[in-house]
Wavefront OBJ file of the C-alpha trace (Angstrom):
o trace
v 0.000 0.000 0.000
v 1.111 3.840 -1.068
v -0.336 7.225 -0.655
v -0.456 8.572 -3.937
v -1.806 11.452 -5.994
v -4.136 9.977 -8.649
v -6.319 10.687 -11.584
v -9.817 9.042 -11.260
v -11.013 9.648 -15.154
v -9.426 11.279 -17.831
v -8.521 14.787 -17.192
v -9.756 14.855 -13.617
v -7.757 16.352 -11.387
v -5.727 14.378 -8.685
v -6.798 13.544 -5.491
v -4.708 11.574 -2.685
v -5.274 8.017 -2.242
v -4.337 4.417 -0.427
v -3.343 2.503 -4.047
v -2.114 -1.040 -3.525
v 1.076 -2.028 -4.622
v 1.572 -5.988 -5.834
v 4.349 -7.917 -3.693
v 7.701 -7.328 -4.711
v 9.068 -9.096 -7.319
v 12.434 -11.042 -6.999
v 14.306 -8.793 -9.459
v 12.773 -5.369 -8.096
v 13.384 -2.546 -5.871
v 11.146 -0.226 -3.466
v 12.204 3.594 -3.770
v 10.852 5.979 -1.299
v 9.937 8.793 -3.125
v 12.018 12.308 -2.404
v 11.245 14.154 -5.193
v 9.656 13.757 -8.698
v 9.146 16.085 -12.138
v 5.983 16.767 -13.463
v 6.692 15.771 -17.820
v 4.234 17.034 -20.336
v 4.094 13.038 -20.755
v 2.243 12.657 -17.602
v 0.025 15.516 -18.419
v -0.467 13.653 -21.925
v -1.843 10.475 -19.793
v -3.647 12.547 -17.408
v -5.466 13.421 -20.239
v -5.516 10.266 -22.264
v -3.933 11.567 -25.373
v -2.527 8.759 -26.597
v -5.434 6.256 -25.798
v -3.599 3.983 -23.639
v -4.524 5.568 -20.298
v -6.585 3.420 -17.672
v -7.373 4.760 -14.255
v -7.188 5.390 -11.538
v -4.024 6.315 -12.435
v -0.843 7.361 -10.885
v 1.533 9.407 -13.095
v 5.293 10.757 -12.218
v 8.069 8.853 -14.433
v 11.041 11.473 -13.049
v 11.439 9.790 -9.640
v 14.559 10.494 -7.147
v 14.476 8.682 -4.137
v 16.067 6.328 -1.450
v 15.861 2.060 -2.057
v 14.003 0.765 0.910
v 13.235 -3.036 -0.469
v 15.231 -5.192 -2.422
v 13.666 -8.314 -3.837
v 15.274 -11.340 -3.138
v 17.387 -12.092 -6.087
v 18.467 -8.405 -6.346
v 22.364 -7.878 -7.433
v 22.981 -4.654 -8.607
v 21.060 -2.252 -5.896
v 21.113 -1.982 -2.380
v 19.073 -0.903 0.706
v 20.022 2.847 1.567
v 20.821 3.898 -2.066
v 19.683 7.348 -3.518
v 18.708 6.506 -7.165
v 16.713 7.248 -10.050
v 14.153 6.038 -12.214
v 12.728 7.256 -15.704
v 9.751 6.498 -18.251
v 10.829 2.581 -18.253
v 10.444 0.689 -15.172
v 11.557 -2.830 -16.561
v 12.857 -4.679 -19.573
v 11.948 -8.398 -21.233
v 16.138 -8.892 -21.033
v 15.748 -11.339 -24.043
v 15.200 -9.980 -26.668
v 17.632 -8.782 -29.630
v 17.593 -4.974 -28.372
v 18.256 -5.939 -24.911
v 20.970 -8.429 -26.096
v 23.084 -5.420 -27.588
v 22.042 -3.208 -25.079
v 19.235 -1.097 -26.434
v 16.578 -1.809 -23.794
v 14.851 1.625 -24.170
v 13.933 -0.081 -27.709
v 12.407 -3.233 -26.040
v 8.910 -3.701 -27.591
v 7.890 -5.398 -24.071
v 9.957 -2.830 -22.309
v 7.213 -1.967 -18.743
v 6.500 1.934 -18.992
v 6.610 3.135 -15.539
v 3.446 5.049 -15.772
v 1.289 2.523 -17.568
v 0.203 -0.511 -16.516
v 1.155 0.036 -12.700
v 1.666 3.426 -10.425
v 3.917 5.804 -10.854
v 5.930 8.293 -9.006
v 3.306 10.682 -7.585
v 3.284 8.833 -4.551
v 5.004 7.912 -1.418
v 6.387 4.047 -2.669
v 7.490 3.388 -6.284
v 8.753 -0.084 -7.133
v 10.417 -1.075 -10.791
v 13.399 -3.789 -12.158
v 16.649 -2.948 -10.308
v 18.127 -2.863 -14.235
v 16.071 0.527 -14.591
v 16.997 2.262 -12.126
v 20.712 4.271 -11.750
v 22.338 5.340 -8.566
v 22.976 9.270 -8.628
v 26.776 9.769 -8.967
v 28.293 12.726 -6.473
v 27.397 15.701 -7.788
v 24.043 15.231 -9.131
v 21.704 16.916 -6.640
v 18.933 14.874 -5.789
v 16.507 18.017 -5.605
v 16.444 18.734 -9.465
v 17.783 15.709 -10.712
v 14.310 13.997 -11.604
v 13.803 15.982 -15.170
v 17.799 13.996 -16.252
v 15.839 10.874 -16.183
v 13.204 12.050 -19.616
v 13.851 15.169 -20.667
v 17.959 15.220 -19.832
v 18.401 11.717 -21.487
v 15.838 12.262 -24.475
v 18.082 15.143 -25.934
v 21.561 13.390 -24.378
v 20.286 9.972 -25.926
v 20.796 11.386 -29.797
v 24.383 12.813 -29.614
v 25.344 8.968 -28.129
v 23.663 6.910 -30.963
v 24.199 9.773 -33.406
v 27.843 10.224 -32.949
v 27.829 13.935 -32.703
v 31.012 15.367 -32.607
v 32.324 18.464 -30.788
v 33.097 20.304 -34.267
v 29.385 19.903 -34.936
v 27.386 22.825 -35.367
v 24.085 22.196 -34.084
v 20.883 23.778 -33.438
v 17.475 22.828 -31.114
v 14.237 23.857 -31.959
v 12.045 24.994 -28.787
v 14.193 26.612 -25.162
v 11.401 24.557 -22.796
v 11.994 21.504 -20.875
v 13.750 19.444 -23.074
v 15.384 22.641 -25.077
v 16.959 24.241 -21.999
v 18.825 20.608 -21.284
v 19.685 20.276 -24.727
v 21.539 23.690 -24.724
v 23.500 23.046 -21.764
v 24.475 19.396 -22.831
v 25.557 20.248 -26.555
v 27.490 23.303 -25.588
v 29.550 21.157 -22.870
v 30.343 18.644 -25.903
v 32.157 21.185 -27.545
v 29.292 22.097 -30.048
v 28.267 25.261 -31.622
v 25.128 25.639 -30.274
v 22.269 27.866 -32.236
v 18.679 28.250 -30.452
v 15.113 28.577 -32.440
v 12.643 29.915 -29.885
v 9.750 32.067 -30.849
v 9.735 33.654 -27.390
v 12.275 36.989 -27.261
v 12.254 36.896 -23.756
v 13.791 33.492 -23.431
v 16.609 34.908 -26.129
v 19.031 35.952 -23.682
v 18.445 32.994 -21.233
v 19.281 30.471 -24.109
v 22.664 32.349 -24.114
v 23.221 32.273 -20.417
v 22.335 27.803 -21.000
v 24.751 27.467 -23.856
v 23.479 29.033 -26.978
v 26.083 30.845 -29.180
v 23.645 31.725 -31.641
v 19.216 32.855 -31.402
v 17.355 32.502 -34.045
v 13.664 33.988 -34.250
v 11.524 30.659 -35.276
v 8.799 33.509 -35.813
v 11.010 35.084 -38.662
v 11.161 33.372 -41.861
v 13.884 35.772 -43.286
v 15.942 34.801 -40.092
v 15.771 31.089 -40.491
v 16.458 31.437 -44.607
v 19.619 33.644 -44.172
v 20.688 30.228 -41.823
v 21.055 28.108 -45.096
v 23.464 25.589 -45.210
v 24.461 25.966 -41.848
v 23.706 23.144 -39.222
v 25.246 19.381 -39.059
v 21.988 18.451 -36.998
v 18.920 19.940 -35.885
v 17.377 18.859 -32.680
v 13.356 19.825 -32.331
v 11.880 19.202 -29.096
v 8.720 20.791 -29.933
v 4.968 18.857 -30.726
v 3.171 21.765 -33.128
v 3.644 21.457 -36.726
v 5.928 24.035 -38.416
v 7.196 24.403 -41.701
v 9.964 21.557 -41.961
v 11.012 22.241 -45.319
v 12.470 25.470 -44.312
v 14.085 23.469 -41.645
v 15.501 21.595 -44.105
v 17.048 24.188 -45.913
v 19.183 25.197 -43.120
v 21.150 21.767 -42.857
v 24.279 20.793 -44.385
v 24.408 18.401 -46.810
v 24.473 14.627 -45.160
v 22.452 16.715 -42.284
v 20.035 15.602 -39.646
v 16.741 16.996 -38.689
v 16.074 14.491 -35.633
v 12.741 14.764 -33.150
v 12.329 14.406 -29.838
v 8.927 16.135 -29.369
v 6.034 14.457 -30.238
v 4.895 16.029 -33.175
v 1.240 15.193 -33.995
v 0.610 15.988 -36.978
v 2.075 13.802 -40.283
v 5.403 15.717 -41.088
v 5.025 17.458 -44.871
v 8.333 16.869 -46.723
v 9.161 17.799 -49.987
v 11.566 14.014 -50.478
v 14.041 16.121 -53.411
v 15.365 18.080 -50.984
v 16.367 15.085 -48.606
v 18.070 13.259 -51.886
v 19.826 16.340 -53.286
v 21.621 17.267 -49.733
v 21.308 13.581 -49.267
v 20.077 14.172 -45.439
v 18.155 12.529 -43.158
v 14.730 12.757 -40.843
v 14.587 10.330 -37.112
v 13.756 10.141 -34.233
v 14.420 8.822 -30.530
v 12.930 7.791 -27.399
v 14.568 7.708 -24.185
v 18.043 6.003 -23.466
v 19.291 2.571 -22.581
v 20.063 2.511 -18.617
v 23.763 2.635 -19.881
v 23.281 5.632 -21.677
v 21.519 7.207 -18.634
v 24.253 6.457 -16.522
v 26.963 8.289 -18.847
v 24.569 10.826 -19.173
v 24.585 11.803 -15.036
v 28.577 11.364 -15.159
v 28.854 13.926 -17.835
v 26.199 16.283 -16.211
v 28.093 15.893 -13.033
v 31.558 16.938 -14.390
v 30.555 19.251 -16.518
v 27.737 20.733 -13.954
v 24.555 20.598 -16.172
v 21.204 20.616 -14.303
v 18.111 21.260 -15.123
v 16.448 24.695 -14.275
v 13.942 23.464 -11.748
v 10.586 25.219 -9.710
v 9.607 23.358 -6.483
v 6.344 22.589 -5.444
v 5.299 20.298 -2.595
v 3.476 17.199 -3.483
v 0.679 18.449 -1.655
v 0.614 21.045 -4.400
v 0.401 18.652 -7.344
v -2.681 20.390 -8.698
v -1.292 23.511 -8.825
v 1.754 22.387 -10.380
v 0.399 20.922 -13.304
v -2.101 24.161 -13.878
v 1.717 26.124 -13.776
v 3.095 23.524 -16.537
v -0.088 23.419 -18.783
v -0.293 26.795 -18.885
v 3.384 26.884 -20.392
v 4.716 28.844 -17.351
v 7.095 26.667 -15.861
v 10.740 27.905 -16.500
v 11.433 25.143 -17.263
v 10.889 21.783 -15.199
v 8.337 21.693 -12.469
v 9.538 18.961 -9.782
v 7.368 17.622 -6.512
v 8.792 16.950 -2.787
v 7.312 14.243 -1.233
v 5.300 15.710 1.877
v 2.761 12.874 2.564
l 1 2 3 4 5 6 7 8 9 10 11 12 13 14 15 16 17 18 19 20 21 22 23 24 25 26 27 28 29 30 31 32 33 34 35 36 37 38 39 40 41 42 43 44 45 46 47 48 49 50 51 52 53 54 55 56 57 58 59 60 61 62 63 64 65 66 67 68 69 70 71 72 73 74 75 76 77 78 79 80 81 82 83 84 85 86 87 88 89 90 91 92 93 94 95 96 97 98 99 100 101 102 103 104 105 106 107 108 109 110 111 112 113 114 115 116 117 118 119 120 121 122 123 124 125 126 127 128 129 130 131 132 133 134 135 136 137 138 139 140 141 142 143 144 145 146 147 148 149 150 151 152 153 154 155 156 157 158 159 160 161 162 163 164 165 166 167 168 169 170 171 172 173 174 175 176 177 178 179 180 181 182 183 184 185 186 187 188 189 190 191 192 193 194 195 196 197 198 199 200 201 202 203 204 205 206 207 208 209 210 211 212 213 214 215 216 217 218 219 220 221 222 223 224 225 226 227 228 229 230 231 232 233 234 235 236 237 238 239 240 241 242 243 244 245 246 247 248 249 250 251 252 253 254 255 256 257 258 259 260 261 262 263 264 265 266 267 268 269 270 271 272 273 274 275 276 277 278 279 280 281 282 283 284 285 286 287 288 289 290 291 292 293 294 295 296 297 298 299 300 301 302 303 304 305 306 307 308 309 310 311 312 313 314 315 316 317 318 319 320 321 322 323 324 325 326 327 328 329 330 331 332 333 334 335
């Protein structure tokens, strides 16, 4: 049994409950909950956006906290352990992406915030494989957004092979935009921002940014021709991705991280001529997530973070949905 903050229909707002939690498994871990980010996933399956909601249900996939249980054939946690856990809370470990170490690609891979209860609560429990002790200098308090938005824009320049001479741009200074600043421009990367908002020009700067470009101003974006290795969006409207295009080198990348929902609308003859290329990615591997909090800890990258008390919950997803956060919202446990 867990107190937890939970949605009873779609869209409802939370209210604090007893859930149940099933006995744990002999490969699993209980975290006490110390802090947790609010991602505009959560929000998405508040809402049911993508259909695969069921309720009540218990969101929060950014989880830092403190192992309490260990199941019995545990190996690679411990009791007393401040750790972390992300949008996957277990892996099949047979199949041919876990076999070469791509588990974030496992078709029966367990999300942690469907199917079973996530981190708004007191008790969280997942697969001792998906969850990664924070290394010294990661603090605990604003670590939570590293574990989806921090990997999802680390997780490209890994299976990518970005190098530092790259010159690279990222569509959208939010959540995921404000991380991918700050981890680009420690790789050695020149670093160019598209934001629409003028306020946030400066601030994109101050996270890494060499370069702002106006994503409002067509002319802006044109006179950029030619110019970027890669282009990183983290953004889910629909803009005009031709002109994105445009503004990569030849044999250059336009790669999403933001779910986009609308169908993309690509003219193909300008991907064969510059011979470049559209993809996507999902979270990382736990491997990958684990380089990714040794190279925020040496190279001091954390996310910007506002605090609200679990208690709060309500009031901190009316802060994120209204696009005010600057630029991760994260919970402390108060039950």
């Amino acid at each position: 049994m867990t107190k937890a903050y939970a949605a009873a229909k779609e869209g409802a707002k939370l209210e604090l409950i007893d859930a149940d939690l099933p006995p744990l498994g002999a490969n699993e871990v209980k975290i006490k909950v110390a802090f947790c980010g609010v991602c505009h996933s959560d929000l998405s399956m508040i809402n049911n956006e993508w259909g695969m909601s069921k309720y009540p249900l218990v969101a929060g996939h950014e989880v830092v906290g403190e192992i309490v249980e260990v199941g019995s054939n545990v190996e690679s946690a411990r009791k007393g352990q401040i750790v972390g856990l992300g949008w996957h809370s277990g892996y099949c470990l047979s199949c041919s992406s876990c076999d070469h170490g791509d588990h974030n690609l496992c078709s029966d891979a367990q999300p942690t915030i469907a199917g079973r209860h996530g981190g708004f609560a007191e008790y969280v429990q997942a697969d001792e494989k998906a969850v990664i002790e924070l290394p010294q200098g990661v603090d605990m308090k604003s670590a939570g957004p590293l574990f989806c938005g921090g990997i999802t824009v680390f997780n490209p320049l890994v299976q990518f092979g970005v190098k530092p001479t790259d010159k690279v741009a990222v569509i959208g200074i939010g959540g995921l935009g404000h991380l991918g600043l700050q981890f680009l421009n420690a790789w050695g990367c020149e670093v160019t921002a598209f934001t629409s908002s003028e306020s946030k020009a400066d601030e994109a700067k101050q996270l890494g940014a060499h370069h702002v470009i106006n994503s409002r101003d067509e002319d802006e974006i044109e006179a950029a021709a030619n110019r970027f290795d890669m282009i990183i969006s983290t953004v889910n409207v629909k803009l005009d991705w031709n002109l994105y295009l445009s503004t990569l080198k030849p044999k250059g990348r336009l790669h999403f991280v933001g779910a986009a929902l609308e169908p993309l609308d690509v003219g193909v003859f300008n991907l064969i001529a510059g011979q470049k290329s559209i993809s996507g990615s999902p979270v990382g591997s736990p491997a990958t997530i684990k380089d990714m909090l040794d190279f925020a800890a040496q190279h001091n990258v954390k996310p910007m973070v506002e605090m609200y008390d679990m208690s709060q919950i309500n009031e901190a997803i009316e802060h994120l949905e209204k696009g005010d956060a600057r630029y991760r919202v994260v919970l402390q446990a108060d039950f």
